[in-house]
C-alpha positions in Angstrom: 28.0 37.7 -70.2 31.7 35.6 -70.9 33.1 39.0 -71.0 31.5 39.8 -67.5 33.3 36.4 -66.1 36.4 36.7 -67.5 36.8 40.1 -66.8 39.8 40.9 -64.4 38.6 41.4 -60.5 40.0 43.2 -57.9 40.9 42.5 -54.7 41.3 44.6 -51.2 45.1 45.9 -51.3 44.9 44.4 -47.2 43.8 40.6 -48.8 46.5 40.9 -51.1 49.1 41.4 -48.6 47.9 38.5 -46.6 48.2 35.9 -49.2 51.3 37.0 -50.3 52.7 36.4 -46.6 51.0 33.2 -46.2 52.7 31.8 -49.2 55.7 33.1 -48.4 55.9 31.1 -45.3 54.3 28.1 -46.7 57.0 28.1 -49.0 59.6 28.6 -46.3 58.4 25.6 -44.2 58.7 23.1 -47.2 61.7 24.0 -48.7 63.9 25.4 -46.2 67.5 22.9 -46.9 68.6 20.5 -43.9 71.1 21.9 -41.3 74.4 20.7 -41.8 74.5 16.9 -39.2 70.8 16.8 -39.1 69.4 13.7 -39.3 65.7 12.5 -39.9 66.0 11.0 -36.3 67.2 14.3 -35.2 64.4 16.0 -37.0 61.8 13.8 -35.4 62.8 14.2 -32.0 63.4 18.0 -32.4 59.8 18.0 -33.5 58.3 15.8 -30.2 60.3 18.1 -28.4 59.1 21.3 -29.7 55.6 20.0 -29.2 56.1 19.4 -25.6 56.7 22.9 -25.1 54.0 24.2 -27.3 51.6 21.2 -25.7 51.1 23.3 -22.0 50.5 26.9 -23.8 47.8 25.1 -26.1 46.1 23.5 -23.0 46.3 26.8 -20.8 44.8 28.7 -23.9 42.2 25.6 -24.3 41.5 25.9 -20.6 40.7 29.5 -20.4 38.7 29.4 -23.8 36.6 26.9 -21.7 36.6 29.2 -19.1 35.3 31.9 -20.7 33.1 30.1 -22.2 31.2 28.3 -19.6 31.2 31.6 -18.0 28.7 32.7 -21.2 26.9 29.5 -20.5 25.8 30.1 -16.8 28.0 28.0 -15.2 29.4 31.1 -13.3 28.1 30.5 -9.5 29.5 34.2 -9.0 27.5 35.6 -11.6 24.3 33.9 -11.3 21.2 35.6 -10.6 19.5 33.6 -7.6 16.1 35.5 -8.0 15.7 33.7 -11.8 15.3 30.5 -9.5 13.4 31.8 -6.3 9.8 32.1 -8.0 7.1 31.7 -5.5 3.9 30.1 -6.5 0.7 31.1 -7.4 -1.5 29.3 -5.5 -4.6 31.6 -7.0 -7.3 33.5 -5.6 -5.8 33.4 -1.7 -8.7 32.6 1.4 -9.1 36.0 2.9 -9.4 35.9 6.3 -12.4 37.8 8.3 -10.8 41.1 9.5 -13.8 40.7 11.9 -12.4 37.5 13.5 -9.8 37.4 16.0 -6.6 35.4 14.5 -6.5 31.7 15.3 -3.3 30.0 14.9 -6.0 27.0 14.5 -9.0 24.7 15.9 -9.2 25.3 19.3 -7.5 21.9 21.3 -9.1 20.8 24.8 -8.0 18.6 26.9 -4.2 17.9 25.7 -3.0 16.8 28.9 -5.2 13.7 28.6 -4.6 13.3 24.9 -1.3 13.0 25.6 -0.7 11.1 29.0 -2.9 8.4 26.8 -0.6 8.6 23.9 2.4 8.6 26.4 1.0 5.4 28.0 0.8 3.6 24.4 4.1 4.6 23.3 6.5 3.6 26.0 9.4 3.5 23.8 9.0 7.2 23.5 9.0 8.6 26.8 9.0 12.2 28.0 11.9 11.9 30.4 15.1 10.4 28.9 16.3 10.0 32.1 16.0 11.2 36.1 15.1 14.4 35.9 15.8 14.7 32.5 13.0 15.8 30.1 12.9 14.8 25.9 14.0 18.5 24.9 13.4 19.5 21.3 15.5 22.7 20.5 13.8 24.8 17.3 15.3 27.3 14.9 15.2 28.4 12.1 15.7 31.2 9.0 14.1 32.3 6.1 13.0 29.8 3.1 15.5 32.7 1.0 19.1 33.4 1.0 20.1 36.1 2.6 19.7 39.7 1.4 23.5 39.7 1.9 26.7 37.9 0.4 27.7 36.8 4.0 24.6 36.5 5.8 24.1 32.6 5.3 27.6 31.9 6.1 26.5 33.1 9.6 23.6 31.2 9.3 25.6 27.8 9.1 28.0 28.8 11.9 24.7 29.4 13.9 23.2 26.2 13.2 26.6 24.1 13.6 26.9 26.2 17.0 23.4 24.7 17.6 24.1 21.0 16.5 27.2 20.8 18.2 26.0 21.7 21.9 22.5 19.5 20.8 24.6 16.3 20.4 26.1 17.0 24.1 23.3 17.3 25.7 21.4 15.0 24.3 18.5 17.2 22.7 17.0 16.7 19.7 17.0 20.0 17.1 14.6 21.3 14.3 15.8 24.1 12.0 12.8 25.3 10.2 13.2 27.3 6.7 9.1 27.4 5.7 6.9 30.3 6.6 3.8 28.3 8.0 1.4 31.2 8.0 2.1 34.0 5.7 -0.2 36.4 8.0 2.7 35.3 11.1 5.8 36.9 9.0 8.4 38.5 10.8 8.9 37.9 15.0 5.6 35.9 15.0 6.4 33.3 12.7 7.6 31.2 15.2 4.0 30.8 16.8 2.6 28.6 14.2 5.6 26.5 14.8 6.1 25.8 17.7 1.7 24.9 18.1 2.6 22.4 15.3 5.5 20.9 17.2 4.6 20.7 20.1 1.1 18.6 18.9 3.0 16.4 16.1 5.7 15.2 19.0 3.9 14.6 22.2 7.1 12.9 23.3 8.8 16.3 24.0 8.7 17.5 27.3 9.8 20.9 26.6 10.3 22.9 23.5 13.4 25.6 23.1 13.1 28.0 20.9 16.4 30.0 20.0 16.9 32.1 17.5 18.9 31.9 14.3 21.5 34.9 15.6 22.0 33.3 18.8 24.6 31.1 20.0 25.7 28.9 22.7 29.4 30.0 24.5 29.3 27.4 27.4 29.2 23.9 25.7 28.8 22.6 29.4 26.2 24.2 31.2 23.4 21.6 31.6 20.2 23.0 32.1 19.1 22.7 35.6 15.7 21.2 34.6 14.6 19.9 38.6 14.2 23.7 39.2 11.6 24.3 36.4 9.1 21.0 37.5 6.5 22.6 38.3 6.7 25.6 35.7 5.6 25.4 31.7 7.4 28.8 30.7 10.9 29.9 31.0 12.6 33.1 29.7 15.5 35.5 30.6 14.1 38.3 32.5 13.5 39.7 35.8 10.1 40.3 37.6 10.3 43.5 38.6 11.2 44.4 35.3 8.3 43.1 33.9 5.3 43.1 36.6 6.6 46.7 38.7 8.2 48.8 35.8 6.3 47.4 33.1 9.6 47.0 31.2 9.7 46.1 27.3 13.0 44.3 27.8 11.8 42.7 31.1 12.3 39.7 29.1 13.3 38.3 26.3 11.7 35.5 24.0 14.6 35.2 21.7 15.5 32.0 23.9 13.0 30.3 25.8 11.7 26.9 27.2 8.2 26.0 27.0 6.5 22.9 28.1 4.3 20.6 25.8 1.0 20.9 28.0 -2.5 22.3 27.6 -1.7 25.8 29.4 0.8 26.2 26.5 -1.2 26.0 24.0 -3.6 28.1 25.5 -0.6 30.6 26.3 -0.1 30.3 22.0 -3.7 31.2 21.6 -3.6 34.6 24.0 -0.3 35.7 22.4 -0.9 35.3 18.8 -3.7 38.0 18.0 -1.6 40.8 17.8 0.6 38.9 15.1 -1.3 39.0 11.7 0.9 41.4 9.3 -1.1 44.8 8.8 -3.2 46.7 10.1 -4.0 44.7 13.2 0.0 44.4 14.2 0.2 48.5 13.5 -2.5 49.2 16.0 -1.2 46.5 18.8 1.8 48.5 18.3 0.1 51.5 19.6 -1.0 50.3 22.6 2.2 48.7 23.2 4.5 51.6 23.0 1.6 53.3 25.0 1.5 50.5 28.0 4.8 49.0 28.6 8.2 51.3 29.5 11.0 52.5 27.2 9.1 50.7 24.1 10.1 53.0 21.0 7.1 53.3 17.9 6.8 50.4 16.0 4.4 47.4 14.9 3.6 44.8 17.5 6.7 42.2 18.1 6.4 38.8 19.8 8.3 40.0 23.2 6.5 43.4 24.3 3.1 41.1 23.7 4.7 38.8 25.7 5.3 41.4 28.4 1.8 43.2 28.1 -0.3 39.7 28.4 1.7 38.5 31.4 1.4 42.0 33.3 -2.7 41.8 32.0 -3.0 38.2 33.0 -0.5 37.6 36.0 -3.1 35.7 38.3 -3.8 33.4 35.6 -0.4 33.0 33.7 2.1 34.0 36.2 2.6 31.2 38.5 4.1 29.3 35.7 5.8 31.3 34.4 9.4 31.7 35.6 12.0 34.3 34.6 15.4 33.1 34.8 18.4 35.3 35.9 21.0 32.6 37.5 22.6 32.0 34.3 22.1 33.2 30.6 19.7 31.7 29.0 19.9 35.3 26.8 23.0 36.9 27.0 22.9 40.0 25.6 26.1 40.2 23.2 27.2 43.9 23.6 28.4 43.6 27.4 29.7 40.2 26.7 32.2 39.2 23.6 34.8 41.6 24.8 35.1 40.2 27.9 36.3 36.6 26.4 39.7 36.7 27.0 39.3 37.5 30.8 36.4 35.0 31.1 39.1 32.5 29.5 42.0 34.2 32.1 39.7 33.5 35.1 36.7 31.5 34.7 35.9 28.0 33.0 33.2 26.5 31.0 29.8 25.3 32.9 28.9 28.4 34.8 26.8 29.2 32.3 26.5 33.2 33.9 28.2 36.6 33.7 31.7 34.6 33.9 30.9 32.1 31.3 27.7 32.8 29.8 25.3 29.9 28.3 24.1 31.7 25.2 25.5 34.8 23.5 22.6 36.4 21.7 23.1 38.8 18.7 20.5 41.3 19.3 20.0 44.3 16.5 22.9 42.9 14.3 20.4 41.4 11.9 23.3 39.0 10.2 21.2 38.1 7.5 19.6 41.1 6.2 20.6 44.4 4.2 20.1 46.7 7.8 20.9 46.3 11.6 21.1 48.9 14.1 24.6 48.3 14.6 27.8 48.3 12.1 28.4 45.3 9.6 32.1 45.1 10.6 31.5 45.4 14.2 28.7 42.7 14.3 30.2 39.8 11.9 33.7 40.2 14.2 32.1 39.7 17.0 29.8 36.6 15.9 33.0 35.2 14.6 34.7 36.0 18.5 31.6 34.5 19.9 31.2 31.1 17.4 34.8 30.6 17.9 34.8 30.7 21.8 32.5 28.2 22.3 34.3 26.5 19.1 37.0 26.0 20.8 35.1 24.0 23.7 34.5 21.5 21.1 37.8 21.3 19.0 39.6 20.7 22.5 38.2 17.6 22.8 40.2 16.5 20.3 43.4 18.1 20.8 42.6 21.8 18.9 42.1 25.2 19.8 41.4 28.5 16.9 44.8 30.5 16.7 43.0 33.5 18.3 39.1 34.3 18.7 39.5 36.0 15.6 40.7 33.2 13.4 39.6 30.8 11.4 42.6 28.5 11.2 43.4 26.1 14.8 46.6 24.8 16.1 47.4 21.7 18.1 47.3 21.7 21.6 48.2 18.2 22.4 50.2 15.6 21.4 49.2 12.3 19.6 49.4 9.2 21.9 49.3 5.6 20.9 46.8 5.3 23.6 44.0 7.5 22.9 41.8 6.2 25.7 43.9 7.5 28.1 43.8 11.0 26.9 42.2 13.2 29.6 38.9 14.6 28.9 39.5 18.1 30.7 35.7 19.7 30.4 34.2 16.4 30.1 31.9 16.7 27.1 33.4 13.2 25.4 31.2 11.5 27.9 29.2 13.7 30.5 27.1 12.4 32.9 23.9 14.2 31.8 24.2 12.0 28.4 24.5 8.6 29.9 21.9 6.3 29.4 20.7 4.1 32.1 20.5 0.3 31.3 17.8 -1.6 32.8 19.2 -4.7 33.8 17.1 -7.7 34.7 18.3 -11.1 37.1 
């Protein structure tokens, strides 16, 4: 057994090498001679000196080590997989609905005019009318409780909604950006239904609700609403009555941006439209009838704005009297015949029209920003959103002395000078301080 132990081993020819150059240059290092006028001074600062150049190579190496290696420790944003994180809920066995039943978007509510007026009358520090002939106006929007199915598509989102908040504070109009799905059966176009119902009861302050949505934008930062037209009318769209009651037109209308007043007929309006909404079977056949009934409609389940059409055309002597389709201005502004026209509407025109030559909203119809699909091209879609977020952009930044280099850039220039009197500076659109936003002080003797 000694012998076993004291019997000569051998080593890898490769590990032999490597020791023998190791020692070699340990050897080297301790007894390599002085040069000639080197002193130990010398030596030390020759030393601090050579470690301030080695110091920044040994913190870049350091700092990409780290790099990689918070990258294998999932602190890569790039890399993460956001479905790991987006788990929904089991809530369990789900309440299935009676396919019997006609959909309900809930209890049936009677007389709301009086509920309200007598919660109006107790709360007179929340009144319906901010000021003459100017109604408490809650703008809603909204977007899926998921990202995007696309790396750019919430980018969009937040130009939308900044579009949204920016022409909101103007005006003085409150804003709601929804991101849950209330009623799972209401996916889709309907899902703003059970909204809006739940709005317009939880704030009986709000004179009118405006729903707008999430691809839409506003390109005349000045155009007030002329709300004295609409007193005696609880539902406003973009549209044209021959369109909808003589041709039976699907795109008579359009409900992507629409005003609605908080009143009993609306919610009976709400309880009318909403049966052909529940996701299945029931939207598939309301689709039938649809593309059977109403002009031009290609084949496709039911959507919120051919039902629309269809119940106004059914119930016109009921409905139609309050109803009233707007065509002075743009309220909807279809995108396609619109964004390329910018430059001349800038050339010509000015903001407040609110029409054809400056156009309230610009409205992004087919592009579908946020999904994988539209019915129009990626590249032509985002470079027009970005023509039409800068345009009315710009109505904002010139407040404040800044334009965007072109409608198709991100970066702004100055276009006035600093003053050492900034109250002076002219307010050329008049959006610092418009009249529609003052606030009328009682004053008493």
């Amino acid at each position: 057994m000694l012998d076993r132990w004291l019997r000569p081993r051998r080593f890898p020819a490769k590990t032999t090498v490597v020791c023998l150059v190791l020692t070699v240059i340990v050897l080297h290092g301790a007894f390599t001679p002085a040069k000639p006028g080197f002193s130990e001074e010398n030596d030390d600062q020759h030393f601090y000196a050579s470690r301030k150049r080695v110091e920044p190579r040994r913190l870049l190496e350091e700092a990409q080590n780290d790099a990689a290696q918070s990258d294998s420790n999932g602190k890569n944003y790039g890399e993460f997989d956001i479905s790991k994180i987006l788990v929904d809920e089991d809530d369990g066995e789900k309440e299935k609905r009676d396919p019997n039943k006609p959909y309900s978007l809930g209890p049936k509510i009677s007389y709301w005019d009086q509920q309200r007026s007598e919660w109006l009358k107790n709360n007179p520090n929340f009144p319906n009318f901010i000021g003459p002939n100017k109604p408490r106006v809650l703008l809603v929007t909204g977007s899926s409780p998921k990202p995007c199915e696309n790396p750019v598509g919430d980018h969009y989102l937040l130009k939308s909604i900044k579009n949204k908040i920016d022409y909101c504070r103007l005006h003085g109009i409150e804003i709601f950006y929804n991101m849950a799905l209330l009623d799972a059966e209401m996916a889709g176009f309907w899902a703003k239904l059970p909204l809006i119902r739940k709005l317009l009861l939880s704030h009986p302050e709000i004179e009118f609700l405006w729903w707008m949505d999430s691809d839409a934008m506003f390109t005349d930062m000045a155009y007030e609403l002329p709300w004295e037209r609409y007193k005696d009318f609880n539902l406003v769209m973009h549209g044209w009555n021959e369109m909808v009651y003589d041709e039976k037109n699907w795109i008579g209308l359009n409900t992507g941006s629409f005003l609605l007043r908080n009143c009993q007929w609306s919610l009976d309006l709400l309880d009318a439209w909403a049966p052909m909404g529940p996701k299945g079977k029931i939207r598939e056949e309301a689709g039938k009838v649809l593309t059977r009934e109403l002009k031009g409609r290609p084949v496709f389940e039911a959507d919120d704005q051919s039902a629309m059409v269809y119940l106004l055309i059914k119930e016109r002597a009921k409905l139609g009297e309050k109803v009233y389709l707007e065509n002075a201005y743009y309220l909807h502004g279809y995108w396609g015949i619109l964004v390329d026209r910018y430059e001349e509407m800038i050339e010509n025109y000015h903001p407040g029209l609110g029409d054809h030559r400056w156009p309230l909203v610009t409205h992004f119809v087919g592009c579908k920003p946020c999904g994988k699909f539209g019915d129009y091209s990626v590249e032509r879609c985002l470079k027009q959103m970005d023509r039409a977020f800068n345009f009315g952009d710009n109505q904002i930044l010139q407040m404040y002395g800044f334009m965007h280099k072109s409608l198709a850039s991100r970066r702004v220039k100055r276009v006035r000078n600093e003053t050492d009197n900034p109250l002076d500076v002219k307010d050329e659109l008049g959006l610092l301080h418009p009249a529609f936003k003052a606030i009328k002080v009682s004053t008493s003797s």
